[in-house]
Residue frames as qw, qx, qy, qz and C-alpha x, y, z in Angstrom:
[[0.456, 0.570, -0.488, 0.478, -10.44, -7.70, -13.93],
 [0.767, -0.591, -0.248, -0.003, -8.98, -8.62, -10.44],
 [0.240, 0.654, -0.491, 0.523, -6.14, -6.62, -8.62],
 [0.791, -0.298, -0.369, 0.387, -4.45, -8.20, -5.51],
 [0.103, 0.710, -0.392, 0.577, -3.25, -5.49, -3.24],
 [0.693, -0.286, -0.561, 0.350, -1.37, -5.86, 0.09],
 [0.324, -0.942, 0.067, -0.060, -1.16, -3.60, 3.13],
 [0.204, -0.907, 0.345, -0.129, 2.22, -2.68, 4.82],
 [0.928, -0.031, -0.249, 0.276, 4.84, -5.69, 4.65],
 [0.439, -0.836, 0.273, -0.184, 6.65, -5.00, 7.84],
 [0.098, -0.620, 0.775, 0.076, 10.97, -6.44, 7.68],
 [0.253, 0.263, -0.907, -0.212, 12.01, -9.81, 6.89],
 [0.440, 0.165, 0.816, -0.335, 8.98, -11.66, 8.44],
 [0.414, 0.703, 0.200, -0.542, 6.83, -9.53, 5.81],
 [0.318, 0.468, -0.680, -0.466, 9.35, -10.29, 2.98],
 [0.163, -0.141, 0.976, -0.019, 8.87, -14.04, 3.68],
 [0.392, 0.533, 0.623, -0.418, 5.33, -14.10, 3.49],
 [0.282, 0.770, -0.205, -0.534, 5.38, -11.76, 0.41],
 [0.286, 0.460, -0.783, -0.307, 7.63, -14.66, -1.30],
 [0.318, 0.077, 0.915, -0.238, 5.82, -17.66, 0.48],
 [0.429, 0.584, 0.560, -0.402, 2.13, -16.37, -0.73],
 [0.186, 0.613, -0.098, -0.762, 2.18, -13.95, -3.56],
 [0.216, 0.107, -0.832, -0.499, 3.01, -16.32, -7.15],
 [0.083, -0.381, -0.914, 0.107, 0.70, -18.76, -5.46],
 [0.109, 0.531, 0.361, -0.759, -2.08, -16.14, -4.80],
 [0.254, 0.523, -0.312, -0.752, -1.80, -14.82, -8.01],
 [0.229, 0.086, -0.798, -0.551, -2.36, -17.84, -9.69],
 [0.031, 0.197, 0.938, -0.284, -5.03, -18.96, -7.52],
 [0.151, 0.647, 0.222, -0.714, -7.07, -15.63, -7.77],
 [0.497, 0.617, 0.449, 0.413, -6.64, -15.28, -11.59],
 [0.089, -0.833, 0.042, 0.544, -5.31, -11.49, -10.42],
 [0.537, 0.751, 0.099, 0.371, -4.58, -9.35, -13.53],
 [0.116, 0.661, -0.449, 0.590, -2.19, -6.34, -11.32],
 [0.688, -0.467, -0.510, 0.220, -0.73, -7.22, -8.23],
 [0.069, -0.849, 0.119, -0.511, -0.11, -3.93, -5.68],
 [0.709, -0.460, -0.417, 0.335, 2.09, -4.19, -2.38],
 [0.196, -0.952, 0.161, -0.171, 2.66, -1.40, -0.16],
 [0.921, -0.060, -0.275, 0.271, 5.94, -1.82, 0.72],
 [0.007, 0.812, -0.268, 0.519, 7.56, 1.75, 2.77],
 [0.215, -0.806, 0.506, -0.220, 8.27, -0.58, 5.51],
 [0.950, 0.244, -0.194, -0.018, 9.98, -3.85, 4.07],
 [0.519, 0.501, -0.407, 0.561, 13.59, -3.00, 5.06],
 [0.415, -0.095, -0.651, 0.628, 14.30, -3.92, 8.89],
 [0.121, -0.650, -0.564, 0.495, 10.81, -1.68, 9.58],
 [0.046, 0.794, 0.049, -0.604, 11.32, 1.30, 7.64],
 [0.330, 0.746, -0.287, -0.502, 11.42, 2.18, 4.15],
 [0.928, 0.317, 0.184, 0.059, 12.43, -0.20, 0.94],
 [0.351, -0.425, 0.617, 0.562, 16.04, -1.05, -0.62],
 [0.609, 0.436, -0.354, -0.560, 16.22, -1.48, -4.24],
 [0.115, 0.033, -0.983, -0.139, 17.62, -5.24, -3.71],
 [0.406, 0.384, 0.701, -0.444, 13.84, -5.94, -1.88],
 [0.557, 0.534, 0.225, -0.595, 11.88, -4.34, -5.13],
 [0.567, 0.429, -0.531, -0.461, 13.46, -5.57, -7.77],
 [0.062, -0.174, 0.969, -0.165, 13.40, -9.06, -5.91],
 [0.425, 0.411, 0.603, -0.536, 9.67, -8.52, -5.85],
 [0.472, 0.640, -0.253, -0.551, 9.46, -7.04, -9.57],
 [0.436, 0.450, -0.725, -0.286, 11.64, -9.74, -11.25],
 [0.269, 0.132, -0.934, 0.194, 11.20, -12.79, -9.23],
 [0.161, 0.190, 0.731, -0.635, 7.37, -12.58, -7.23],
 [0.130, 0.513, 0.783, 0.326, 5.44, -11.32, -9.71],
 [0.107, -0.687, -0.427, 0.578, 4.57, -7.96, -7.78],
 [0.384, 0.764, 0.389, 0.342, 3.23, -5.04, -10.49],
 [0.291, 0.495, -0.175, 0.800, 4.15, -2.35, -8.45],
 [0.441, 0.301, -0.348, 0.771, 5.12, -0.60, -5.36],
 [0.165, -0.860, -0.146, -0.460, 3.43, 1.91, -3.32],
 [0.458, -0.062, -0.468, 0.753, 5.01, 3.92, 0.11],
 [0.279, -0.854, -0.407, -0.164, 4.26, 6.27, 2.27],
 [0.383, -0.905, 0.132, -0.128, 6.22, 8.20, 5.39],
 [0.489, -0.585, 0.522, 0.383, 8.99, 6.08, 5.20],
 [0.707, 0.693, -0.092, -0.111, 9.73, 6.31, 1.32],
 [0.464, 0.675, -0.435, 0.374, 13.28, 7.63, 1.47],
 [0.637, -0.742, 0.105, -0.181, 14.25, 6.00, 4.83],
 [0.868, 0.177, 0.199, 0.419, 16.56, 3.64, 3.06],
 [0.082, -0.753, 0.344, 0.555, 19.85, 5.69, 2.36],
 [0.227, -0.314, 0.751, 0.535, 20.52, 6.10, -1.16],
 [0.365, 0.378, 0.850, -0.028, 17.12, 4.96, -2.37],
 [0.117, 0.654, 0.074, -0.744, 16.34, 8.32, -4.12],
 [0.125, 0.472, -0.696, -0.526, 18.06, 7.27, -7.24],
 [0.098, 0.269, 0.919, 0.271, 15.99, 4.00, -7.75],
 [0.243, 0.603, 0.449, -0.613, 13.12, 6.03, -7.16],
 [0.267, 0.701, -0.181, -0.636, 13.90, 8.07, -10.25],
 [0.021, 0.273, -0.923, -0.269, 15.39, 4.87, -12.26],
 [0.052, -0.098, -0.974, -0.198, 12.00, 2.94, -11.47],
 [0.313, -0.272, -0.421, -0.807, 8.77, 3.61, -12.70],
 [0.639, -0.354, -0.523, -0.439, 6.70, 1.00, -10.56],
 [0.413, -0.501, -0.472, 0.596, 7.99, 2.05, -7.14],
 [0.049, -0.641, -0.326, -0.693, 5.92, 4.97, -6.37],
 [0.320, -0.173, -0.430, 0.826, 5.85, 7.14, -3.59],
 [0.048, 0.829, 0.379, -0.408, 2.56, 9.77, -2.21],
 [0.301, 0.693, 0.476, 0.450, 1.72, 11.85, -5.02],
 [0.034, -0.904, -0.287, -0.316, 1.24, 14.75, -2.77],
 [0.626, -0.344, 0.016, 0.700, 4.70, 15.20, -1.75],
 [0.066, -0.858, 0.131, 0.493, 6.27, 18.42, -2.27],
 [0.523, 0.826, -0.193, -0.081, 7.44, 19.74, -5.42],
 [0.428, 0.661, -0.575, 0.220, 10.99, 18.28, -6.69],
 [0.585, -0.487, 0.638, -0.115, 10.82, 15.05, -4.52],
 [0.034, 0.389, -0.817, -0.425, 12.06, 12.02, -6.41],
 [0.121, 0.156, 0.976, 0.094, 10.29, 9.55, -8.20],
 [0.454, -0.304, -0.265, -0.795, 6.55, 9.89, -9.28],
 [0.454, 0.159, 0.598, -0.641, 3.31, 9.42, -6.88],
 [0.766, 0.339, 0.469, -0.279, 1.26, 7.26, -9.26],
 [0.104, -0.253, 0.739, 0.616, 2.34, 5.03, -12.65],
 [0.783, 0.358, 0.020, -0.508, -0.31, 4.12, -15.76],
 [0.108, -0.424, 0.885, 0.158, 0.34, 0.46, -16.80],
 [0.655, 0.111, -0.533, -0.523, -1.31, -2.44, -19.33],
 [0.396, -0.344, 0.846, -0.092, -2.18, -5.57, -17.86],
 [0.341, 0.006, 0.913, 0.225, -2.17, -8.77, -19.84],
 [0.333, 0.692, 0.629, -0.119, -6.41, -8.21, -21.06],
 [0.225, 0.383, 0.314, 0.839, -4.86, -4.97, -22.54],
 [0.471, -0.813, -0.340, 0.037, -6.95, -2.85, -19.60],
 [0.237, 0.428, -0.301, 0.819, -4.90, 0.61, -19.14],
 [0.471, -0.789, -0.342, 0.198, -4.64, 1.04, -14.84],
 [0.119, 0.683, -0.358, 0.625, -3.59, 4.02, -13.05],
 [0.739, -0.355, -0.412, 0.397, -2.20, 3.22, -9.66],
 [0.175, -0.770, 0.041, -0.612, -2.21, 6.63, -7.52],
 [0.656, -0.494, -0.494, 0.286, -0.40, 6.98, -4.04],
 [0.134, -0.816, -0.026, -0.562, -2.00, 9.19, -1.82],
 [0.474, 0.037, -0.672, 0.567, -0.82, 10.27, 1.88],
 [0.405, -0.801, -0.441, -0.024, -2.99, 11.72, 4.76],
 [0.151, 0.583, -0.296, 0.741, -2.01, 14.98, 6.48],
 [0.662, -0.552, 0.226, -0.454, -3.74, 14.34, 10.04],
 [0.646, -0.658, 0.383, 0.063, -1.05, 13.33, 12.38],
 [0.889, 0.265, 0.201, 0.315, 1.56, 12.71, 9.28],
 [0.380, -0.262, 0.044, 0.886, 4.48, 14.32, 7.96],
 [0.254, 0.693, 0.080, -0.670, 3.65, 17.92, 5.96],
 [0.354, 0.085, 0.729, 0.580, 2.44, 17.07, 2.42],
 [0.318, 0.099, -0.122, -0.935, 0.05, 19.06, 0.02],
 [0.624, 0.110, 0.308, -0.710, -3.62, 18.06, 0.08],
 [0.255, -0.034, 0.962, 0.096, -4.41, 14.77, -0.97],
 [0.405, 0.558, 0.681, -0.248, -7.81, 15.39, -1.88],
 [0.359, 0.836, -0.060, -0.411, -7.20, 18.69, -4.17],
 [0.080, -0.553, 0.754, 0.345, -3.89, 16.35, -5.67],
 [0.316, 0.325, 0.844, 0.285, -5.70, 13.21, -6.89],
 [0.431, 0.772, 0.454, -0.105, -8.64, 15.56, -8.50],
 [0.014, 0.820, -0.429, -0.379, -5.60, 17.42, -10.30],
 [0.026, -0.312, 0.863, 0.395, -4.01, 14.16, -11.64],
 [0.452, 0.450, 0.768, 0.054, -7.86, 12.68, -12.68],
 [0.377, 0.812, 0.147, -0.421, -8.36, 15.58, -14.42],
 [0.186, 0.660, -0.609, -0.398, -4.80, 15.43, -16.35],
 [0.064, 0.343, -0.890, -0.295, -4.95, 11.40, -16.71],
 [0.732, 0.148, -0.177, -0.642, -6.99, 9.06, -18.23],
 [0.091, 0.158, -0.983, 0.004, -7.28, 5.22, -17.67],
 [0.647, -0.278, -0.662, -0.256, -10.01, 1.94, -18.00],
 [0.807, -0.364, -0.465, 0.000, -9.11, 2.11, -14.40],
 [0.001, -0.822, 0.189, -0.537, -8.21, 3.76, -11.03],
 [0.709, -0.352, -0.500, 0.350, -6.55, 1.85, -7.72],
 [0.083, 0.741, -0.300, 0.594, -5.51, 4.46, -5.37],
 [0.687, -0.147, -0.521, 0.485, -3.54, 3.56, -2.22],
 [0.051, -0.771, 0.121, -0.623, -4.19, 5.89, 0.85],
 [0.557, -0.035, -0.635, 0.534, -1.80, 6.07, 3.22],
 [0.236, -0.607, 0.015, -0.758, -3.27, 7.81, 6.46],
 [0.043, 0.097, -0.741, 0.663, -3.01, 7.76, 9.97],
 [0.432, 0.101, 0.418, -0.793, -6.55, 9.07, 10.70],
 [0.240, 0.344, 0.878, 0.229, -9.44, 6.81, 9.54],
 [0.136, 0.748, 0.418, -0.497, -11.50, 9.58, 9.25],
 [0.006, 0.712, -0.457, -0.533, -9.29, 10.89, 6.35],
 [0.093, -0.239, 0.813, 0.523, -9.32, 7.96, 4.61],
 [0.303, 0.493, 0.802, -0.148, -12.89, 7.14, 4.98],
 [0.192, 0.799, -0.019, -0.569, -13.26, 10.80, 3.37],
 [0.034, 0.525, -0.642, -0.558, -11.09, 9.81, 0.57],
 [0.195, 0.257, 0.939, 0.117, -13.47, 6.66, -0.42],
 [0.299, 0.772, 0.479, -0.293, -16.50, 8.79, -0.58],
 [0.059, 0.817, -0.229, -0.526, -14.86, 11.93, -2.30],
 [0.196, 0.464, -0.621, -0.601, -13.53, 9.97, -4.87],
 [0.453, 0.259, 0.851, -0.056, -16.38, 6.53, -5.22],
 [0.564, 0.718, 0.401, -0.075, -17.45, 6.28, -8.94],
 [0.456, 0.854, -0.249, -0.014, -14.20, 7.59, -10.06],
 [0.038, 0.546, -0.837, -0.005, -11.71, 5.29, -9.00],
 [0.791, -0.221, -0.525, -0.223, -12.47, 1.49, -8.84],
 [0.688, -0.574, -0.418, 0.152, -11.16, 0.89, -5.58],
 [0.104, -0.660, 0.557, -0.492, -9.29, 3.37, -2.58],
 [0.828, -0.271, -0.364, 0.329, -7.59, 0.62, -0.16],
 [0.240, -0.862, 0.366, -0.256, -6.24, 2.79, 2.85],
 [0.827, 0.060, -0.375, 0.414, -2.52, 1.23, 4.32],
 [0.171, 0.399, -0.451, 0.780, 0.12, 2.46, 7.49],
 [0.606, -0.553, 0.178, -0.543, -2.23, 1.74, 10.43],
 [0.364, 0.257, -0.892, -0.076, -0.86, -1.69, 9.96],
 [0.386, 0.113, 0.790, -0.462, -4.39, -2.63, 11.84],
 [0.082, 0.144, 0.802, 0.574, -6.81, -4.54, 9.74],
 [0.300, 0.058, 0.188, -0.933, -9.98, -3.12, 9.47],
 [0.209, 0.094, 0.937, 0.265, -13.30, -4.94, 8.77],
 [0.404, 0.686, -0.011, -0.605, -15.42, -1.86, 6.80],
 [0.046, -0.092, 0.696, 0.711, -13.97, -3.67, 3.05],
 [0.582, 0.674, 0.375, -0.260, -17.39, -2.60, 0.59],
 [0.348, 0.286, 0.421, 0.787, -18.28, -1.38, -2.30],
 [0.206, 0.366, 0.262, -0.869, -19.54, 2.19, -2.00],
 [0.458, 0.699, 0.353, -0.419, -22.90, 3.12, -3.80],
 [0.148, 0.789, -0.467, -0.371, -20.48, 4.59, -6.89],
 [0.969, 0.223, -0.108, -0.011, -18.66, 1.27, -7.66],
 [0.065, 0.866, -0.369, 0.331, -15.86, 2.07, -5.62],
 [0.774, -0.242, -0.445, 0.380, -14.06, -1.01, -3.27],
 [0.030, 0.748, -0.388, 0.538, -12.86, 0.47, -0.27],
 [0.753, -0.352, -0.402, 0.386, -11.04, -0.75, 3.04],
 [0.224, -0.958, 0.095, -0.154, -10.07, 1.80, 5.58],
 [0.040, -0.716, 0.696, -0.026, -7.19, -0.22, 6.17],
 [0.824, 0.319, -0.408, -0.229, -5.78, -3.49, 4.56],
 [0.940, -0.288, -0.121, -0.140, -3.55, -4.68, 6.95],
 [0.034, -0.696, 0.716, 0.041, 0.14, -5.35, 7.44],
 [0.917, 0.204, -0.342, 0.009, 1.69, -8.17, 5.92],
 [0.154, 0.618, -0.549, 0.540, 4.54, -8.76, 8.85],
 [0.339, -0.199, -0.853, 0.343, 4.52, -10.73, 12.79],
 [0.450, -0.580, -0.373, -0.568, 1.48, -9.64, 14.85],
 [0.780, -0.241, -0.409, 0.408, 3.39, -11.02, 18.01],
 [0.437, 0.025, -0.063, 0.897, 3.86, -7.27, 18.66],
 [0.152, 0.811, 0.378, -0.421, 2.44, -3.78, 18.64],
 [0.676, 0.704, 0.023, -0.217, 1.93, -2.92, 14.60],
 [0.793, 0.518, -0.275, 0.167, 5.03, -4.88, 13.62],
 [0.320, 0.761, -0.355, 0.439, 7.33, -4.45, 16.26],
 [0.498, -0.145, -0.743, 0.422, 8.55, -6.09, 19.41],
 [0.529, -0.705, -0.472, -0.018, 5.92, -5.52, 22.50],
 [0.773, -0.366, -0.226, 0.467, 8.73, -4.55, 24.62],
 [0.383, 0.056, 0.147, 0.910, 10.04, -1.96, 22.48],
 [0.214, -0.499, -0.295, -0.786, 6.94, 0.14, 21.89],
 [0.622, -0.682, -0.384, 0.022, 5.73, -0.63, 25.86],
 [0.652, -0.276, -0.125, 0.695, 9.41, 1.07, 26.69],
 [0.096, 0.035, -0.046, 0.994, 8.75, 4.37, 24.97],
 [0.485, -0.664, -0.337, -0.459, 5.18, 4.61, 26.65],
 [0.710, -0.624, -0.324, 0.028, 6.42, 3.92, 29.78],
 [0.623, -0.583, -0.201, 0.481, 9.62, 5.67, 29.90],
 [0.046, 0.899, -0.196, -0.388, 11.66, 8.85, 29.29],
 [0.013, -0.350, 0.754, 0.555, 14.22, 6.95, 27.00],
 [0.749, 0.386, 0.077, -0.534, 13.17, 5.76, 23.71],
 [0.768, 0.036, 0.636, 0.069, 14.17, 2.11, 22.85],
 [0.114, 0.381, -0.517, -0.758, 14.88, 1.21, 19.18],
 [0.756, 0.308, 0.086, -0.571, 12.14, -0.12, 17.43],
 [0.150, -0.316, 0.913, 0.209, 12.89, -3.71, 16.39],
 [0.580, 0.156, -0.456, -0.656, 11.16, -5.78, 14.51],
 [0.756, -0.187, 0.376, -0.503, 8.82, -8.65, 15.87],
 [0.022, 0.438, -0.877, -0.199, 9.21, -12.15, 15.70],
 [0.057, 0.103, 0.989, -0.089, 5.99, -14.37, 15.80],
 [0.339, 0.509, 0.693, -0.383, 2.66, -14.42, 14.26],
 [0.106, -0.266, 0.462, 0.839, 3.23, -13.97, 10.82],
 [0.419, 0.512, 0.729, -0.177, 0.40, -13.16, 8.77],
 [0.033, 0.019, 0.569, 0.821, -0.57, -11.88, 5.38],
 [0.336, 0.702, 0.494, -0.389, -3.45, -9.50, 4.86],
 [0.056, -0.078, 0.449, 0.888, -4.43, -8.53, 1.43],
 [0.597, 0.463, 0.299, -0.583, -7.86, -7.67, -0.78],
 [0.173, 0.027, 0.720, 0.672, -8.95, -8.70, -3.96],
 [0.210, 0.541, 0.331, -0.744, -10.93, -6.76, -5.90],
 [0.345, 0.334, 0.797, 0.367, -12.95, -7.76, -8.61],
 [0.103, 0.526, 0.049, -0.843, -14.31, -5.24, -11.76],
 [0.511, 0.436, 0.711, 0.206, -16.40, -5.06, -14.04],
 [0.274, 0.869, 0.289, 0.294, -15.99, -2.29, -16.53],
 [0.090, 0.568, -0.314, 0.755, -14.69, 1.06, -14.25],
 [0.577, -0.457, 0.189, -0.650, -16.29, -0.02, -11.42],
 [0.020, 0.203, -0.968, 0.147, -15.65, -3.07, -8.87],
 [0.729, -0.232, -0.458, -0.452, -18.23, -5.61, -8.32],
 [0.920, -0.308, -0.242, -0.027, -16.47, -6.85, -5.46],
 [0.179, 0.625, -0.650, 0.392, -13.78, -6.83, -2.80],
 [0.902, -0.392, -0.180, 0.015, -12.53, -9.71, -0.04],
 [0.388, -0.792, 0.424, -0.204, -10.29, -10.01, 2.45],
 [0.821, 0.361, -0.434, 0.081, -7.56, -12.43, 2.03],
 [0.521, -0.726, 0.411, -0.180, -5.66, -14.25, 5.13],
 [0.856, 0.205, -0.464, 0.100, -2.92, -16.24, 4.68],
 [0.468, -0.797, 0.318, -0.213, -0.21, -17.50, 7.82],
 [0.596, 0.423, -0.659, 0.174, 2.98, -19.15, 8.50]]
């Protein structure tokens, strides 16, 4: 089996790219699930429901993951709860909307769980990522485990590859929107990347106009964060399995 996952697709550069590459990918690759992180698809921050179900009904995209900016989108609560394959960090607090990880078939007949996890070091306050996924492997069963971890600290996510290698097929870490070039397989049969990448302009500092993110280092006001214009690029992995366990993961660059 072969899952396609993308890091962070970062406002309308990221959407373009996302429609430019993805069908075409997919058929090129022979992917069975495609995964895109998508918390900051919408002008930088968080996802609308027109963006996912553009992706769902018309790209080809399997499903969802987010992170810190889930619910930035006003109103977005309700699709949450309405749609299965936009998923949001598991280890949110009790009685937030939507679920943190979905269990879906893909074409071979190959039951995956898809699991998104969030880092607590330097993030918002969520409950333990590590003690939450070994809670929902214990309650759920599947041919297969992807788990998205969203985490500031690399240290945190590198932890989460080890801690969980030989029980998930692959942990891809996302939200640094810097690419990383650690992608293995652990001992276990685990793929991991510490971080996949942002899909979004690079012309910038992690998705955003130079200018703006050099203005609130350098002064007492804080600019608004806009969204870059130039050096669009698509990072993704593909990750190849054989059984429960990957055999393989690459690094995928496409550019406009």
């Amino acid at each position: 089996m072969k899952i396609l996952a993308l890091g962070d697709v970062v406002g309308e550069p990221g959407r373009r790219l996302v429609e430019e590459f993805v069908p075409a990918l997919r058929r090129e690759t022979g992917a069975d699930l495609v995964v895109v992180n998508g918390e900051n698809a919408a002008h930088g921050h968080g996802i609308s429901e027109g963006i996912a179900k553009e992706w769902f009904d018309k790209v080809g995209v399997d499903v969802i993951t987010t992170g810190n900016h889930s619910f930035d989108v006003k109103g977005i609560e309700s699709f949450y709860r309405q749609e299965p394959r936009l998923i949001r960090p598991a280890n949110f607090p009790p009685g937030t909307p939507g679920q943190g990880w979905i269990k879906l078939h893909t074409p071979s007949g190959a039951e995956v769980l898809v699991i998104n996890l969030m880092g607590r070091v330097h993030m918002s306050p969520c409950e333990c990522p590590f003690r939450c996924v070994d809670a929902l492997l214990q309650k759920e069963r599947a041919d297969l485990v992807i788990v998205d971890m969203h985490a500031e600290a690399t240290s945190e996510a590198q932890a989460m590859g080890w801690h969980l290698d030989g029980r998930a097929a692959a942990v891809l870490g996302t939200h640094t929107h810097v690419p990383t070039l650690d992608a293995k397989v652990l001992p276990g049969g685990t793929a991991y990347v510490t971080d996949i990448g942002m899909t979004g302009p690079y012309d910038g500092v992690i998705g955003m106009k130079k200018e703006c993110s050099l203005g609130r280092f350098l002064n007492v006001q804080r600019p608004r964060y806009e969204v870059a214009q130039g050096d669009f690029q698509l990072h993704a992995v593909l990750v190849t399995t054989d059984g429960r366990k990957a055999t393989s993961i690459e690094r995928i660059l496409r550019t406009l």
